[in-house]
N, C-alpha and C positions, 0 to 999 in steps of 0.2 A: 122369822127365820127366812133367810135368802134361799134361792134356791140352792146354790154352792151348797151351805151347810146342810139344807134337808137331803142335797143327794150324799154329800159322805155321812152321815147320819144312818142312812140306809142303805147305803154300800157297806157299813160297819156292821149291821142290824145282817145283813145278808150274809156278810164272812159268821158270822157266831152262828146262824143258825142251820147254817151247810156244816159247820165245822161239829155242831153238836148232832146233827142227823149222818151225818157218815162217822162219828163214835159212837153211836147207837143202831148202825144198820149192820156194824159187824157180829155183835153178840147175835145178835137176831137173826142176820146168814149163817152163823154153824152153830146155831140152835136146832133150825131149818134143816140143813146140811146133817148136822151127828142124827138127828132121828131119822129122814129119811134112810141114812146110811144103815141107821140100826137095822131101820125097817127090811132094808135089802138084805143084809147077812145073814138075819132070822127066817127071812122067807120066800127070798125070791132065788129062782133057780135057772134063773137068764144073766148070764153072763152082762150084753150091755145093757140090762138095766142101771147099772154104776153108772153109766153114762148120765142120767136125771140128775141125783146127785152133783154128779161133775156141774153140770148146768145149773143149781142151783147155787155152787161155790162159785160159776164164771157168771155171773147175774150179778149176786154180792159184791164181789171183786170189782166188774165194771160201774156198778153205783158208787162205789166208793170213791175206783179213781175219776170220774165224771166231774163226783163234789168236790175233790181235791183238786183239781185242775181249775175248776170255778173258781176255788175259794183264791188260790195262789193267782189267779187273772186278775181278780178283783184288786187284789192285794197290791200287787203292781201299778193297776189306776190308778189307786190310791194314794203310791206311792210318789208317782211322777208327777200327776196332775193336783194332786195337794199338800203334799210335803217336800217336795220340790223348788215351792215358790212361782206358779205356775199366772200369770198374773189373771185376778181377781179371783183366786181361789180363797183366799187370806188364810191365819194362820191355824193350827191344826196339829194335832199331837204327831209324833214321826213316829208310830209304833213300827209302822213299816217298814221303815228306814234300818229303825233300831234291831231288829227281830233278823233283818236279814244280817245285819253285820256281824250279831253276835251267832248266829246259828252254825257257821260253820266251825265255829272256835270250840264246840262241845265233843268232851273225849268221847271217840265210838263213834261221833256223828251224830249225837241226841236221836229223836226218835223216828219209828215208820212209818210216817202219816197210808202206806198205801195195806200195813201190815202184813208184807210178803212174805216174813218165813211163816207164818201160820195159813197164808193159801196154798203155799208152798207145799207145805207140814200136810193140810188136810187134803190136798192132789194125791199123794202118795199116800195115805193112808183110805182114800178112797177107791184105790185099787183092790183090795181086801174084796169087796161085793164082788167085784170081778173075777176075783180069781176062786172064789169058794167054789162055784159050780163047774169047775172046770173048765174055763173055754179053750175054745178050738183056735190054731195057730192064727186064724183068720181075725176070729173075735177078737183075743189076745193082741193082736195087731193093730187091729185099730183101733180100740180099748186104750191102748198105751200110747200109739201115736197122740190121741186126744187129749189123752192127759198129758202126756209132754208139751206140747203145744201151749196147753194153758199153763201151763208153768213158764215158758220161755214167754209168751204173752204178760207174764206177772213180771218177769224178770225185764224185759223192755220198757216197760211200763216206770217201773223203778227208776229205771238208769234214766228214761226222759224227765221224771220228775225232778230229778236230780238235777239237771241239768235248766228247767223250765224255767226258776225263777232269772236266772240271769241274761236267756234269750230272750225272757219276753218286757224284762226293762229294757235290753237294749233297744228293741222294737219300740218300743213305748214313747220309749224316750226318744227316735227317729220321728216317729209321728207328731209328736208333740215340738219339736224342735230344742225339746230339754236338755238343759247344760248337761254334767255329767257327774253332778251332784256330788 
């Protein structure tokens, strides 16, 4: 095996296993997330304690979008420098190629690799711990600020990924001095 093929070999090896550990770190964030949550409604009588919570949804969220921005990097390398025709890469499946042309053509948009309405969803419903004990206009305030914030944070996050795979072929493809495929 050349070195070409051992490295897209394991650039591939890399995309599958960030792609299957950020579909398995979401369950496990609002697993984490609905119990500690419980945990607060049933017993805690501090207003920002919601706040812990919140930080365990903005933990999950940013691992998520970390691996997905990895995995969509890789993806691109991969794209340019071996299904490209990048010379002495030789030849090499286009999954990359193929994946982006087709993904936009899916009605709706196909799916959320960053699964924003559900951090969305569990933002606001983690306000709940918050507001059982009554807080004060102050707590209240920043209580809400926080959790808005990570929501507009989710919402940013979204529209850059959206946008990622296309600026960073272009980039790619700059560096590399790659046709334009």
């Amino acid at each position: 095996m050349t070195f070409s093929e051992h490295e897209f070999a394991e650039l591939r090896r890399t995309i599958a296993l960030r792609g299957t550990v950020r579909i398995a770190l979401v369950p496990v964030t609002f697993a984490v997330w609905g119990a500690l949550a419980l945990v607060l409604v049933l017993f805690s009588e501090v207003p920002v304690a919601a706040l812990v919570s919140l930080g365990v949804l903005a933990a999950g969220f940013e691992a998520v979008h970390a691996l997905h921005v990895g995995v969509e990097r890789i993806g691109r390398y991969l794209q340019v420098v071996y299904e490209e025709g990048q010379p002495g890469a030789g030849p090499h499946p286009r999954w990359e190629t193929t994946a982006m042309a087709i993904g936009p053509a899916l009605p709706g948009g196909g799916i959320d690799p960053l699964f924003t309405f559900l951090h969305c969803s569990a933002a606001i419903v983690n306000l709940v711990p918050a507001l059982l004990p009554s807080p004060t206009p102050l707590e209240l305030g920043v209580i809400s600020t926080l959790h808005v914030s990570f929501i507009v944070r989710v919402l940013r996050a979204r529209a850059a990924a959206g946008r990622q795979r296309a600026v960073e072929l272009e980039r790619l493809r700059a560096a590399a001095g790659s046709p334009q495929g």
